[in-house]
C-alpha positions in Angstrom: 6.6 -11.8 12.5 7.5 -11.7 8.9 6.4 -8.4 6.9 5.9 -11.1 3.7 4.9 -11.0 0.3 2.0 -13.0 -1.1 2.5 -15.4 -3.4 0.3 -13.2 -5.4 3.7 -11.2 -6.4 6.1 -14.0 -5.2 8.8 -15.1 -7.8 8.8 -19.0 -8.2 11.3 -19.9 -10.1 14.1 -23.0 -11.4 16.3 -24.4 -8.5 19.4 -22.0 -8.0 21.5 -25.1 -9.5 20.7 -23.9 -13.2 21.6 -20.5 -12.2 24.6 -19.2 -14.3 25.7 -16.6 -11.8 26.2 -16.6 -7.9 23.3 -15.0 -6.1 24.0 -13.3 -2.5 23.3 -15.5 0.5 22.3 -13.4 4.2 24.7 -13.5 6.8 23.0 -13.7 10.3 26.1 -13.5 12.1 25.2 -9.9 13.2 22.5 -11.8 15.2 24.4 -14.8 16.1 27.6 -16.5 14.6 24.9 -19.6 14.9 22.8 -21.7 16.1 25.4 -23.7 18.5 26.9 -20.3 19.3 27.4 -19.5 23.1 25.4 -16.4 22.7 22.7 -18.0 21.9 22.7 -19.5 25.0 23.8 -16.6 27.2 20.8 -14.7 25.3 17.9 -17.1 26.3 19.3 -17.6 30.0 19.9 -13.8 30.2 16.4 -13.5 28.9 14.4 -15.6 31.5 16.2 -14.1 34.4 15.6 -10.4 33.5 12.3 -11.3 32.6 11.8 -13.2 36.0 13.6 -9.4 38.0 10.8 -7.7 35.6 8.3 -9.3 36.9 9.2 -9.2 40.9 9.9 -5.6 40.5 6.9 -4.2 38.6 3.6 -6.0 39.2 0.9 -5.4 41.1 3.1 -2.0 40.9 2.1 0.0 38.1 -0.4 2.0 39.8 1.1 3.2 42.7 4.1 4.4 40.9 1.7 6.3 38.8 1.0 7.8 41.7 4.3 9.5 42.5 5.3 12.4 42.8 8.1 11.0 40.2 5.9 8.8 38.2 7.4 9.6 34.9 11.0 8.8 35.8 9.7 5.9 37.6 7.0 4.6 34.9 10.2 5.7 32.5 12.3 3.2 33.6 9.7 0.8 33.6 9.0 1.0 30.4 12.7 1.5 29.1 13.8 -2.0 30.5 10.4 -3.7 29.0 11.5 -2.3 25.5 15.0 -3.5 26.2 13.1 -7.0 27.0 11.7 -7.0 23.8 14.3 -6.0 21.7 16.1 -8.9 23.5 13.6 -11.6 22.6 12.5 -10.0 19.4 16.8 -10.2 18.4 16.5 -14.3 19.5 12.9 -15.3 17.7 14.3 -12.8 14.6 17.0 -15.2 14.0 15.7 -18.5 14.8 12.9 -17.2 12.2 15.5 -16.4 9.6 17.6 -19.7 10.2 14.2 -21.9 9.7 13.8 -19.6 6.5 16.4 -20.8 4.7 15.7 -24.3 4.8 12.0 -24.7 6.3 13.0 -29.2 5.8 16.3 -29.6 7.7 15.6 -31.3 10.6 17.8 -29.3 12.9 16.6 -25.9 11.8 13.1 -26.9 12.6 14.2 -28.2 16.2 15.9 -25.1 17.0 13.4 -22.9 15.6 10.4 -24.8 17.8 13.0 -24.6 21.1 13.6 -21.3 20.6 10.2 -20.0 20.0 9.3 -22.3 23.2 11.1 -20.6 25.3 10.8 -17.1 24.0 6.7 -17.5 23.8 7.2 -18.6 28.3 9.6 -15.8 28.9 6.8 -12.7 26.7 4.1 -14.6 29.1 6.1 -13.4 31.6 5.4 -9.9 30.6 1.8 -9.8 29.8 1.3 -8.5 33.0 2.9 -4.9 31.8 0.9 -3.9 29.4 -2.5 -4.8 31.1 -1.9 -3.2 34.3 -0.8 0.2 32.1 -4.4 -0.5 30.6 -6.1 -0.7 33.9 -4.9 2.9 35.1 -7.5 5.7 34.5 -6.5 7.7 31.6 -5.7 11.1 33.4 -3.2 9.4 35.9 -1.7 7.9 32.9 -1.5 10.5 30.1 -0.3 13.2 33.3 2.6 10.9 34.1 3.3 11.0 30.2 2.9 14.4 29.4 6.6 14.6 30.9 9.4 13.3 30.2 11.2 10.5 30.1 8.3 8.8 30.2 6.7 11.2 27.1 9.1 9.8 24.4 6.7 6.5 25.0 3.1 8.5 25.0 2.3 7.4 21.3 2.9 4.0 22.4 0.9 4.5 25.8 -2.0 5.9 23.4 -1.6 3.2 21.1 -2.3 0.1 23.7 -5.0 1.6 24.7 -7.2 1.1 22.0 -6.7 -2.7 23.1 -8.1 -1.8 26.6 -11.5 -2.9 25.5 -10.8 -6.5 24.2 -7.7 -7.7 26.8 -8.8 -10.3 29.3 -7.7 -10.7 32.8 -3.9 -11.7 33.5 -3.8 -15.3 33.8 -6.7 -16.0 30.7 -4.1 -13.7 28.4 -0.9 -16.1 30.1 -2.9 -19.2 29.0 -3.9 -17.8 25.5 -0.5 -16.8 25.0 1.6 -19.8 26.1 -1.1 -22.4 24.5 0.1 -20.4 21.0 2.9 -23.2 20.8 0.9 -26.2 20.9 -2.2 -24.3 18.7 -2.1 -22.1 16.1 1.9 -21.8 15.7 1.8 -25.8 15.5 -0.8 -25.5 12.8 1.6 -22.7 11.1 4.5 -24.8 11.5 2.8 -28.0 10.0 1.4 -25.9 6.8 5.3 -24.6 6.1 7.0 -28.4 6.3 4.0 -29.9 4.4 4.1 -27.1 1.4 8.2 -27.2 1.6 7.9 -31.0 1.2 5.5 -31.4 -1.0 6.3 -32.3 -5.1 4.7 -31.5 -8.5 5.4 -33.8 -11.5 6.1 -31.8 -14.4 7.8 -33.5 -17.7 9.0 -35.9 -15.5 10.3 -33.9 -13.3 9.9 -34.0 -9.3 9.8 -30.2 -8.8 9.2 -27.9 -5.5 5.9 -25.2 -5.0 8.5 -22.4 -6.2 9.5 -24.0 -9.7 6.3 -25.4 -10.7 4.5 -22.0 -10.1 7.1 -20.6 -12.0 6.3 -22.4 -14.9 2.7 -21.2 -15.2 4.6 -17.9 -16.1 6.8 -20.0 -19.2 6.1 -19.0 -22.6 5.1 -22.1 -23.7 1.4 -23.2 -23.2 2.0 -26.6 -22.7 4.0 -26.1 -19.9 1.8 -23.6 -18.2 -1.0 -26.3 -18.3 0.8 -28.7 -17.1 2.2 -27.3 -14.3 -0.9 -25.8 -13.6 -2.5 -29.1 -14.1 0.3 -30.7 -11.6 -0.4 -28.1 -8.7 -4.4 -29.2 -8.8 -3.3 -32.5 -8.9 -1.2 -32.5 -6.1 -3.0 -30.1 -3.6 -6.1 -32.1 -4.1 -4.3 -35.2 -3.0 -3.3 -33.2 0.3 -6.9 -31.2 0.9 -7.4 -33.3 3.9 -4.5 -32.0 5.5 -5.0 -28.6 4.5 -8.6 -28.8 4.9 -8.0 -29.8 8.8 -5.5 -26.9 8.9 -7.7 -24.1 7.8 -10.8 -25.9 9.7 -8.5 -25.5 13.3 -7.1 -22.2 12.6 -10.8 -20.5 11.6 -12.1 -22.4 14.6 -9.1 -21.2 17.3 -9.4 -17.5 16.2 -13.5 -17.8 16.5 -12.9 -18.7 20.0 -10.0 -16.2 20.7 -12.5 -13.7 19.6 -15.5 -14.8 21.3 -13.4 -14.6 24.5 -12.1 -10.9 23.7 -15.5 -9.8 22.1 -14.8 -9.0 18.8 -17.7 -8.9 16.6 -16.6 -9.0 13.1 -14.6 -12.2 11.9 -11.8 -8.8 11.0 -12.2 -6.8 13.7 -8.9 -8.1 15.5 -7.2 -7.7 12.3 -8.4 -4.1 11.6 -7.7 -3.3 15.6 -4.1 -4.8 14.9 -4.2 -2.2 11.8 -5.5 0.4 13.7 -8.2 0.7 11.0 -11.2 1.4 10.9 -13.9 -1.1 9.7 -15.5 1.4 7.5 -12.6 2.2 6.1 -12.0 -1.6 5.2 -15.4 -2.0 3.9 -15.5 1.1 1.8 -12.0 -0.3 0.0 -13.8 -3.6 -0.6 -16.9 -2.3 -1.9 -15.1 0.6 -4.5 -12.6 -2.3 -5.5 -15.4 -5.0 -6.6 -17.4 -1.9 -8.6 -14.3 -1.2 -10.1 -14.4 -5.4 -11.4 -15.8 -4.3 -14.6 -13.3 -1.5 -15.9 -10.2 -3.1 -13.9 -9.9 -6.8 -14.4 -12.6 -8.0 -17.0 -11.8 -5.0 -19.0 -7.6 -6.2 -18.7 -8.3 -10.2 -19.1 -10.6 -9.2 -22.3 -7.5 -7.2 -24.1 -4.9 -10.1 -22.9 -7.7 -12.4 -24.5 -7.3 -10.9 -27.7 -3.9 -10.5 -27.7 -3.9 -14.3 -27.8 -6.5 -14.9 -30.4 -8.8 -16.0 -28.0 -12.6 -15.2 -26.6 -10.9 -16.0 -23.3 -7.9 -17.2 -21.8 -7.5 -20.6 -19.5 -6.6 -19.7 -15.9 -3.2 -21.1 -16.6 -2.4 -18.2 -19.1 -3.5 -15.6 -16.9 0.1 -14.9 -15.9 1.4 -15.7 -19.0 3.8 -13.8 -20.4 2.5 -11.5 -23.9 2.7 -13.1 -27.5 5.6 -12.4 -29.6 7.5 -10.7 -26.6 10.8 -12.0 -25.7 11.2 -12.3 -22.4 14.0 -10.2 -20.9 16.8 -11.4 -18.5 18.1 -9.4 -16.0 21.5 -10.3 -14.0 21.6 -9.7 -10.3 24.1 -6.7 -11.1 21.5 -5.1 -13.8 18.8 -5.6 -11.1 20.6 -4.0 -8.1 21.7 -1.0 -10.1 18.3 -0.4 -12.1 16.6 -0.8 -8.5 19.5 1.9 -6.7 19.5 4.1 -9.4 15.5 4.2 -9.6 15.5 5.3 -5.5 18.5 7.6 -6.2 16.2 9.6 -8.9 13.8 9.9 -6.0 16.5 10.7 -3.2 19.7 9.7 -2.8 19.2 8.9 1.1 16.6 6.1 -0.5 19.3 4.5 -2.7 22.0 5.2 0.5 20.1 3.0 3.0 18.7 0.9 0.4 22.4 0.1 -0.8 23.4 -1.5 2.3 21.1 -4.1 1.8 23.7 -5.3 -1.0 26.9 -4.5 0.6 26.5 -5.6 3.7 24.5 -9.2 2.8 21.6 -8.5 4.5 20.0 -10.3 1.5 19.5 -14.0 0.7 18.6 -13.9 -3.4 18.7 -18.0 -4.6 16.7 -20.2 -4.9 17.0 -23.8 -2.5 15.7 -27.0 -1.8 13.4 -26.2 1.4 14.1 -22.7 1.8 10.5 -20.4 2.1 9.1 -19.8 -1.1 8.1 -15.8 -1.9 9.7 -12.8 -0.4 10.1 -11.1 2.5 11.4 -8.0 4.3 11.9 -9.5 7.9 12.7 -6.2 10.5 14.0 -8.2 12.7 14.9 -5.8 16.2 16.1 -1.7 16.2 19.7 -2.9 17.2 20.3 -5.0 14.7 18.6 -4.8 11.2 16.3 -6.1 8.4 17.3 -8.7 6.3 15.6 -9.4 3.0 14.4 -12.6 1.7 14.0 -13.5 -2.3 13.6 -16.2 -4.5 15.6 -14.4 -7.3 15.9 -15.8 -11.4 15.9 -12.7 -13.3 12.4 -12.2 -14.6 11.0 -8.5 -14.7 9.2 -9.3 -11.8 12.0 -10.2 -10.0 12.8 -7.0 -10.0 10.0 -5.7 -9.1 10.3 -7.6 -5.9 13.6 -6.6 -5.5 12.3 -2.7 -5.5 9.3 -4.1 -3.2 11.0 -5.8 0.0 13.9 -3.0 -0.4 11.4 -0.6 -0.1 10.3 -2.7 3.2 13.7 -2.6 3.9 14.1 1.2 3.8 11.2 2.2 5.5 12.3 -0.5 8.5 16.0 1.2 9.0 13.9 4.4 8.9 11.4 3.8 11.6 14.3 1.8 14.1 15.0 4.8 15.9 11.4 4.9 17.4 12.7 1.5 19.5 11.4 -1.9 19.9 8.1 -0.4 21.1 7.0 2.0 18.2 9.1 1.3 15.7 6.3 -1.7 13.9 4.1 -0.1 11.6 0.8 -1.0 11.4 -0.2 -3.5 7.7 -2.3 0.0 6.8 1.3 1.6 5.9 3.2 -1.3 6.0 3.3 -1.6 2.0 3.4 2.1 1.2 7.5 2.2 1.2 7.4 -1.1 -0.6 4.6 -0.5 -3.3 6.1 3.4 -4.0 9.5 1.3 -4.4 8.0 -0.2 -6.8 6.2 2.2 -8.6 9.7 4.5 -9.1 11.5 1.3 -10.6 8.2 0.7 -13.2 8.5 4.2 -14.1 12.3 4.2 -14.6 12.1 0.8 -16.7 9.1 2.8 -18.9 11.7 5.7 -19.3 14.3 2.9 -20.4 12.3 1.0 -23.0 13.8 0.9 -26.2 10.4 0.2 -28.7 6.8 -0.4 -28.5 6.4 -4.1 -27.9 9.0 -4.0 -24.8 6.9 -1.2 -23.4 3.7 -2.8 -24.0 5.3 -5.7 -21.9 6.3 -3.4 -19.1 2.9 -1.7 -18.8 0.9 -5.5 -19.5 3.0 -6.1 -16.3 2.7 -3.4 -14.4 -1.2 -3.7 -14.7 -0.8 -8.0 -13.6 0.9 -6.8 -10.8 -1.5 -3.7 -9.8 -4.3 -6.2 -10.5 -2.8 -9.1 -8.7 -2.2 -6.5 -5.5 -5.8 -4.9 -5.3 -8.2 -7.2 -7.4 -6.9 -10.4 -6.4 -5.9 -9.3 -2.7 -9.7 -8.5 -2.0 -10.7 -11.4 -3.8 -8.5 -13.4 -1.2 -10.2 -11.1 1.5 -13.4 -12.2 0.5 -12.7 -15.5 0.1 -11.3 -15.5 3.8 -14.3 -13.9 5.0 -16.9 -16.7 3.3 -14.7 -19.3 4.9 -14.1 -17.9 8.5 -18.4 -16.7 8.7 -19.1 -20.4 7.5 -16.9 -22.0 9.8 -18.9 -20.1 12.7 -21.8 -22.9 11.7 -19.8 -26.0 11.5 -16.7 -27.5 9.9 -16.0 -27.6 6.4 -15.3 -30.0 4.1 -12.6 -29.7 1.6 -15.2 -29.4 -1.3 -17.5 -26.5 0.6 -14.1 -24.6 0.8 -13.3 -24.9 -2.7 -16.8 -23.9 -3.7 -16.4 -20.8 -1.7 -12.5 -20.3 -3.4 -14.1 -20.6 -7.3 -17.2 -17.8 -6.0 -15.0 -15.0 -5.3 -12.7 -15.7 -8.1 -14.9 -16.1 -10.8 -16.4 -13.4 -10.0 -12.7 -11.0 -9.6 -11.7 -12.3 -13.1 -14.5 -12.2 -15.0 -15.6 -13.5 -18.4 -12.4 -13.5 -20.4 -10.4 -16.6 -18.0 -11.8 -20.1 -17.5 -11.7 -21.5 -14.4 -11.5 -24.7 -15.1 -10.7 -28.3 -12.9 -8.0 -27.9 -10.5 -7.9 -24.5 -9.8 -10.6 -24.9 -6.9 -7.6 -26.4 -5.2 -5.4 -23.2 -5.4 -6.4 -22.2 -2.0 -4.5 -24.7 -0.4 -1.0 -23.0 -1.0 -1.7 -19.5 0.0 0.1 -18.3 3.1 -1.2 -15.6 4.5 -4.6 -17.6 5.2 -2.8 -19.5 7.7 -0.3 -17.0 9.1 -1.8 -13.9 9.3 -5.9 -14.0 8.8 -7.0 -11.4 6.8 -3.5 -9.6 6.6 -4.1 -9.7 2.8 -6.8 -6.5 2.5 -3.3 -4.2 3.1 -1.7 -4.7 0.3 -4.7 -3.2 -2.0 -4.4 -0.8 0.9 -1.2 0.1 0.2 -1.3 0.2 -3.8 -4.3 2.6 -3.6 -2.6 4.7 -1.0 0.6 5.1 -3.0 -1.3 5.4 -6.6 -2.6 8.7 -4.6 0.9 9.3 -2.8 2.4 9.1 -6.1 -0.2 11.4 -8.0 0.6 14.2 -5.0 4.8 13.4 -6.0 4.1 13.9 -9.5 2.5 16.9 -9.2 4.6 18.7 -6.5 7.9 17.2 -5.9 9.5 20.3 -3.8 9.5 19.1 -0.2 7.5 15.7 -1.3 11.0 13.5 -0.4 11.5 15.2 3.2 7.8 14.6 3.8 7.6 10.9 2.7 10.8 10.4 4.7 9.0 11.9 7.9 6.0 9.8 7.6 8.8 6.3 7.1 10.9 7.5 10.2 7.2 7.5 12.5 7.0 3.7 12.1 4.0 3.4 14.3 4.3 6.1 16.9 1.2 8.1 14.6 -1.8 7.3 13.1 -1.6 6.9 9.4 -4.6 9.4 9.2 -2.1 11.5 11.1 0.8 10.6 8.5 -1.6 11.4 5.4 -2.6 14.5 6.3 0.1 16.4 5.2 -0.1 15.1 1.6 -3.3 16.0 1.6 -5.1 12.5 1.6 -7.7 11.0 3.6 -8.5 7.4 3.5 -11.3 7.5 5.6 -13.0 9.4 2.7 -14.9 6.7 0.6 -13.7 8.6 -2.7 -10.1 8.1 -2.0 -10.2 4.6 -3.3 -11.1 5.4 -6.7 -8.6 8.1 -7.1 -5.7 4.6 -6.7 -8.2 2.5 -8.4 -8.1 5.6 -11.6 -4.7 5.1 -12.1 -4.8 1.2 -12.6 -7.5 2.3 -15.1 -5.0 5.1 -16.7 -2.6 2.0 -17.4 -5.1 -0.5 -19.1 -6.2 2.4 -21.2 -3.3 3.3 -22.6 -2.4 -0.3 -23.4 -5.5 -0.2 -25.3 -4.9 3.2 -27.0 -1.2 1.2 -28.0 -3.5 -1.4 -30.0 -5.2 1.1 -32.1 -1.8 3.6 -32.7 
């Protein structure tokens, strides 16, 4: 549901208590005043009884209305009150979601969040029906009914489910999967959230939350980066069982969803939900662990020696550079250097992008309980996204800023396809977000005032590029050991951890020690438990905009009116359809290297800094 960040590039940071200036808080009023509001209510009855008229009117139907000599306008109508369905429920789980966000421990959040997604997850089994009997129609009675309108504005979508034909099961085995979600795999969700919200890391004394503690391992001081990193082993190892049984249930309850559908690959569901191809996948995989050896060992090496060392403890890996002050940045400086960064690109960016800020659709402190990372969150094309951070002022704070606006922009952009095509698949997912990005880096570069604040900006630039594509497949690996080994047999805490320190030994390299504790690191991460294998798109996206980026720098006539197009499809095209007019193909096994040579271009000139 949530278009998240990992915690690879989430900010975890001191409680917003010790913050000197007032950080924006969402309002979620243009969803619902609240949770008590009468809307609410009106909403989720309204809900159940259209859904309930769906249902009497339009199955066991499809087909003969197909038939017709008006199928479209029939089919049209059909269709048009199932997106209106969707954008109903979708408006009631977005804010229930958002609510439980804020503060994932408060009692009554949680209960209203679980009765909401109850009742929600009975009313969408209600509509199951829809999309299977669609599937079940030849394809020429189908696509001839589409190829007018109204029904044609929803073709893309029509051509879309179909690729789903092949793994979809009869009605009442997809009612039973889908209503048994509550008491399975979204229990298991909900149980990792409270027990990572509620669980505490003793640091100088101090009681402190996942989000602060992780922020320390990016302090200046070493001390306080091993312990903290010291406290997060200690504690996650003292909670394995629980997230040991977690992981063991979730690996096992998607090996039997996809036994049932007949999926093949422990990733095919994932890359079907991409609309990927596996090849694709497995080419990225394959060009990013070759490029091991001039990416990350080659990066860890230089940081190494930048701190006098033959190589660096894993708690120093994020550290921040020797002799480099750290610099500050107020919510103000972030928001402007973030606007004025999209403005340079196109002013529509910074236009949508600024009513993120005047309109509080964003919710920037940090709290006790409240979901550690960021997110973009879409939420329903009649309302609009909302964006989630854990803000303190660090350079990667803004970075995340730039990131989830980017989200942000590209979801305002793709709301006018409707509920119904306007989700775009993970495979271009992060490409508004990571090309967000990369135009803030390049306008802090063009801002920095001497050598040793560049050198900072560029050292983190390559953490986060590394963190995004080295570390992402690494995870993606990692998922893949544990899902294949849990075909054999459940796994105990230690097997998981043995198969956590093998892929990221190996991603690292020489220059960082992994030493006691870290095998436990797993344990927090998550996008293992919410979205299986969801992690491969964000080195997806960085390679794809490294490329994207090289076409803009190179041409920038028409570049801005073509990026926009490809945001505004959301996911009524392909995204080999969406590439093509920049010239790129992903489906070529060279493309990878040509994102994975600009990560390379960066290290490089860091080093070619050490011997000016």
């Amino acid at each position: 549901m949530f278009s998240a960040r990992s915690f690879a590039h989430s900010i975890a940071e001191v409680p917003a208590a010790k913050t000197a200036e007032r950080l924006p808080e969402w309002n979620l009023a243009d969803l619902y005043p609240g949770s008590d509001s009468p809307q609410v209510a009106s909403d989720l009855s309204r809900a159940a009884q259209d859904v309930a008229q769906f249902g009497k009117d339009y199955r066991g139907q499809l087909e003969s209305l197909a038939k017709g000599a008006d199928a479209s306008v029939k089919l049209g109508e059909a269709v048009a009150r199932y997106e209106a369905l969707q954008d109903l429920l979708g408006r009631l789980m977005s804010f229930a979601g958002l609510l439980y966000s804020g503060d994932t421990t408060d009692p009554a959040r949680a209960k209203f969040y679980g009765d909401v997604q109850e009742k929600v997850t009975n009313a969408s089994a209600q509509l199951l029906f829809f999309q299977l009997e669609l599937n079940r129609m030849d394809d020429a009675t189908l696509m001839a009914a589409a190829s007018k309108e109204p029904l044609s504005r929803w073709k893309p979508w029509l051509e879309d489910i179909r690729k789903e034909k092949p793994y979809e099961l009869e009605d009442k085995l997809e009612e039973l999967f889908h209503e048994k979600y509550i008491s399975g795999a979204a229990a298991w969700n909900r149980l990792f959230d409270e027990t990572i919200a509620g669980l505490r890391f003793k640091v100088a004394g101090e009681e402190l939350a996942i989000e602060p503690v992780l922020n320390l391992m990016q302090d200046s001081r070493e001390e306080t980066r091993r312990e903290a990193a010291q406290a997060i082993g200690v504690t996650l190892k003292n909670n394995l069982r629980t997230f040991s049984l977690i992981t063991n249930t979730l690996a096992k309850d998607k090996e039997i969803s996809d036994r049932w559908r007949g999926f093949q690959d422990v990733a095919d569901a994932r890359h079907l939900s991409n609309r990927v191809e596996r090849e694709v996948v497995e080419a990225l995989a394959q060009a990013v662990e070759a490029a091991h050896p001039r990416l990350s060992h080659r990066y860890y090496k230089l940081k190494a020696k930048w701190f006098g060392k033959e190589a660096l403890d894993y708690w120093d890996r994020s550290a921040p550079l020797p002799s480099t002050p750290a610099k500050r940045y107020s919510w103000p400086e972030a928001r402007d250097i973030v606007l004025d960064a999209y403005d340079g690109f196109a002013p529509r960016m910074a236009e949508i992008a600024g009513r993120f800020f005047e309109k509080n659709w964003i919710d920037a402190p940090v709290r006790p309980g409240k979901a550690p990372g960021a997110f973009s969150h879409p939420t329903v094309p009649s309302a609009h996204p909302y964006v989630l951070l854990n803000f303190q002022g660090k350079t990667r704070d803004v970075m995340t800023l730039a990131h989830e606006l980017g989200h942000g922009v590209h979801q305002v952009l793709a709301a006018r396809q409707g509920a119904l095509m306007a989700p775009t698949p993970l495979t271009l997912a992060e490409t508004a977000s990571v090309f967000g990005e990369m135009l803030t880096f390049r306008a802090l570069i063009a801002q920095a005032s001497d050598k040793a604040q560049k050198r900072a900006l560029l050292a983190s630039k390559v953490e986060d590029m590394l963190n995004t594509v080295v570390r992402q497949m690494a995870f993606y690996a990692f998922e893949r050991k544990v899902h294949n080994a849990r075909r054999e047999g459940e796994l105990t805490a230690d097997q998981i951890c043995e198969l956590w320190m093998s892929v990221q030994a190996e991603s690292f390299g020489p220059s960082i020690r992994l030493g006691p504790g870290y095998e436990t690191f797993w344990a927090y991460i998550p996008h293992f438990i919410h979205s299986p294998f969801y992690v491969y798109a964000y080195a997806f996206g960085d390679c794809l905009v490294n490329s994207l980026y090289g076409v803009y720098q190179k041409a920038h006539e028409g570049f801005a009116e073509r990026y926009f197009a490809l945001l505004e499809a959301g996911g009524a095209k392909p995204y080999a359809a969406l590439l093509k007019p920049f010239g790129l193909d992903a489906r070529d096994p060279a493309f990878w290297n040509i994102g994975l040579e600009m990560i390379e271009g960066l290290i490089a000139e860091l080093e070619a800094m050490e011997d000016a």
